[in-house]
N, C-alpha and C positions, 0 to 999 in steps of 0.2 A: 578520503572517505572509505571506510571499512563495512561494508553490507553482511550481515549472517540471515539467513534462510532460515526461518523455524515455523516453514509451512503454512498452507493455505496463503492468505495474504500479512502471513507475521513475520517483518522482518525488525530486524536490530540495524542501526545507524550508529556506527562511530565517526564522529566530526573531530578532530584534536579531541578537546577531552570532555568532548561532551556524548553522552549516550541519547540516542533515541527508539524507541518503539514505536511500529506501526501497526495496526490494527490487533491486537492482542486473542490471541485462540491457540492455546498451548493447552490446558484441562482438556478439552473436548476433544481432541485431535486426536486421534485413536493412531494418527501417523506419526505423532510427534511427543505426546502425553508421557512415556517412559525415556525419551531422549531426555528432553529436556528439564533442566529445574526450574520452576518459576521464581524459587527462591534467590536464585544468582542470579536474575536478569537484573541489570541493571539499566537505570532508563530518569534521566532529568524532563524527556518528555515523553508524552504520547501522542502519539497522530493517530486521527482517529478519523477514517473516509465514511462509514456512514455507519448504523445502527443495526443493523442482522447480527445476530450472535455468532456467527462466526466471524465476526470481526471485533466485539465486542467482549466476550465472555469473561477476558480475564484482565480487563482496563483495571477493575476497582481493586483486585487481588493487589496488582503491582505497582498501582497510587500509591495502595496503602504500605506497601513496602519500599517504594522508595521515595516517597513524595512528587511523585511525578508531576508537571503541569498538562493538562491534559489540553489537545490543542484540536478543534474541530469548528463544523458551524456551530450559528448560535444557537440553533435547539438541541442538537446532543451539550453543547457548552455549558447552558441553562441548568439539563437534567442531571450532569453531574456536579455543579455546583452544588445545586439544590442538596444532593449530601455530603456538602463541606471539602468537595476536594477543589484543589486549583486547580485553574481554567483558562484558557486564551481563547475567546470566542472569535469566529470569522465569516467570511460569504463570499458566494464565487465573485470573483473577478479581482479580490482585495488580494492585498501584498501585507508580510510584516516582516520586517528585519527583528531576525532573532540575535541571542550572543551566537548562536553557528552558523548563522546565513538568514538567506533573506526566502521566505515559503509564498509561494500563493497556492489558493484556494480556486481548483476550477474543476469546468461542467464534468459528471460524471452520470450516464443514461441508467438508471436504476431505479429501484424502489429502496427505502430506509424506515424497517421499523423496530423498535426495543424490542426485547424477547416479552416484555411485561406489555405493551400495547401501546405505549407513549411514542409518539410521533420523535424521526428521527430527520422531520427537515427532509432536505435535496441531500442526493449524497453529491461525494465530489472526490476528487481528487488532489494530489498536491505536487507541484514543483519546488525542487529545491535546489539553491545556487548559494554555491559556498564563495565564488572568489575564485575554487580551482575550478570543481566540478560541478556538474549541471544536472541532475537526478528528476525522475519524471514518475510519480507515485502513480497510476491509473485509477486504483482501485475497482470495484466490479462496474464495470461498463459496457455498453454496445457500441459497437465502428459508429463514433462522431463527427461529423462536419467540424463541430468545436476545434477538436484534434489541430485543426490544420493554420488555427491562432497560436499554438503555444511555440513554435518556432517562430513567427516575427518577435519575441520578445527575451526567447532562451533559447541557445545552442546547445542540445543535451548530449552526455556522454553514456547514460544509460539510460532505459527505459523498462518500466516494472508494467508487463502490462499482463492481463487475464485471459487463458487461455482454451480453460475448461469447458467452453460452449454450453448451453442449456440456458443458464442462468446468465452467464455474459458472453462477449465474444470468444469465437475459436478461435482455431489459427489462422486460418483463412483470412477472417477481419482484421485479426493481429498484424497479418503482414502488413495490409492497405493501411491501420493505421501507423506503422512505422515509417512508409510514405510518408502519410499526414503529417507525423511530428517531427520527421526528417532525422530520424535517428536508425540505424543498422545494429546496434548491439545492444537484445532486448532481454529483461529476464522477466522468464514466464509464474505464473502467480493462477490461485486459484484453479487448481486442479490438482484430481486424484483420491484429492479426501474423503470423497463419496461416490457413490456407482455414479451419479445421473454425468459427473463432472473426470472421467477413468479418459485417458488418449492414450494415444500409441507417440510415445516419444520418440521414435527414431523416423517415424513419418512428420511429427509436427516439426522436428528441425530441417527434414530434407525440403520444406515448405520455405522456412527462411534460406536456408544452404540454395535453393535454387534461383534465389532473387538476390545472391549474394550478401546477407545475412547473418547473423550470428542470434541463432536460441538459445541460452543457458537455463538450464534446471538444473538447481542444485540440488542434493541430498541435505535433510534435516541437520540443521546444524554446521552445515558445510557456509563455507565465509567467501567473500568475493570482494576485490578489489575496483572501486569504480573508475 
């Protein structure tokens, strides 16, 4: 599994030879809008943790360009059906075996709504298990009790969890919940992009570095091996 960074919580998934996307915010990302092309991304799906425009913004751009199946709960699943794109609808606690692996859908402490007012459901998050590796989506969440169920069921090799405080946990939380999910090598998500969500990097890793840890932030674009 091949993971690329392209900011806030938008990452690229290469499983063998399937592409996926996650949370799509590449136009609006004033950190990442000149790196990258929307037109090259390639993507057979979409994962999609909850409904805030930064997370959302450029799902329908790159439906419409690669036909993507779009893979969320049932009311984001719903509203984009409703304009004729594929869809995989789901809900916390369910499992599906995809052709790249097998996903579930679980708790994520948030709020989710469309940029147009349409209800975005619970947000959530996803686990993914290929066979080899063991991948831990968080999406924007607060330090969970939940957290501490997804190791009886998956042994993860990485964990994508939110680091930017304000809006979701900092780092502080982040550490406890890598406790919780019993995983040491995390890559941090949702921050930077805007003042409220700005850290000082070489402090939030000496957070994990002190509990014996590993924080990875990558640079736009920059790719990582899970």
């Amino acid at each position: 599994m091949e993971l690329t960074f392209y900011g806030q919580n938008c990452l690229g998934l290469t499983i063998g030879d399937i592409n996926i996307l996650v949370d799509p915010f590449i136009s609006g990302n004033e950190n990442a809008k000149d790196k990258i092309n929307l037109k090259e991304i390639k993507a057979d799906y979409i994962l999609v943790t909850h409904a805030h425009q930064d997370h959302v913004l450029d799902v329908e751009t790159v439906a419409k360009n690669t036909g993507a199946v779009i893979v969320s709960n049932a009311e984001i699943a719903s509203y984009y059906e409703e304009k004729g794109f594929k869809v995989h609808p789901m809900n916390h606690g369910g499992s599906w075996q995809f052709d790249f692996g097998k996903v579930k859908y679980v708790q994520a402490w948030h709020s989710s709504t469309f940029p147009d007012g349409a209800s975005g459901g619970l947000p959530g998050g996803f686990v993914i298990q290929t066979g080899e590796k063991n991948l831990y989506i968080a999406g924007d969440t607060a330090l969970s009790m939940d957290m501490k169920l997804i190791p009886l069921f998956t042994k993860l090799d990485l964990a994508v969890l939110p680091i930017g405080d304000n809006f979701t946990m900092g780092p502080d939380e982040a550490v406890i919940a890598s406790d919780f999910i019993e995983c040491n090598r995390i890559l941090g998500c949702h921050y930077d992009t805007f003042g409220y969500i700005e850290i000082d990097h070489a402090e939030a890793k000496k957070k994990f570095a002190d509990k014996g840890k590993e924080l990875i932030l990558l640079d736009i674009g920059e790719k990582l091996s899970v």
